[in-house]
N, C-alpha and C positions, 0 to 999 in steps of 0.2 A: 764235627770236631770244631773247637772253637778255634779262629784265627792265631789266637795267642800262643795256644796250645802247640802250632806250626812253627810258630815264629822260632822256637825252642830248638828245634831239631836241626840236624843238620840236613845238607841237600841230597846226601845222598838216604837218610832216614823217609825224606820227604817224596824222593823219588819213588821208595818200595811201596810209602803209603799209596803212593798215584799209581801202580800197577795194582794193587790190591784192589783199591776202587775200582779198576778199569773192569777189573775180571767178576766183581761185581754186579756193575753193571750190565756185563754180560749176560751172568746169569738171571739178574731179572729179566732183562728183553724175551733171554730165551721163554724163561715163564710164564712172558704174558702172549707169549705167541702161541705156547701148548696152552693157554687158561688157566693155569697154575698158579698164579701170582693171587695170590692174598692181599698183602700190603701195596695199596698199589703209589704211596705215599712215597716209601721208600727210592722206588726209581729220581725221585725228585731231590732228596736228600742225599743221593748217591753224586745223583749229576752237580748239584752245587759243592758238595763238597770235595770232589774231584777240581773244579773251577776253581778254589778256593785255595787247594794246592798249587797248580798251574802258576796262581797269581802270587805268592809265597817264593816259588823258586824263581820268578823272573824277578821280582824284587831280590831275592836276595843276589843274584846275578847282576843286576844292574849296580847293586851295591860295589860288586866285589870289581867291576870294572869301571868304576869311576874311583877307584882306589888305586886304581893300579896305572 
């Protein structure tokens, strides 16, 4: 997901997106532990884009406290 895309949402939108990933990424781990895991690209693109959320809501947090 593109950065911008994030930028859009609110904290709490951003939040469900980052449990979503989380669970995610669970599931592939699990996958690649049974062999399962096909894409194995994915785990990679899951893991950045989880970070990329992370990074989204502390900016937008830091925003909302230098406001206040």
């Amino acid at each position: 997901m593109d950065a911008n895309e994030l930028r859009d949402k609110t904290p709490d939108q951003l939040r469900d997106e980052l449990a979503n990933l989380k669970k995610e990424a669970f599931n592939l781990r699990f996958q690649q532990a049974t062999g399962q895991l096909e894409n194995t690209s994915r785990m990679r693109i899951v893991r950045r884009s989880a970070a990329r959320v992370k990074t989204i809501l502390n900016q937008k947090a830091a925003a909302a406290a230098s406001e206040a």
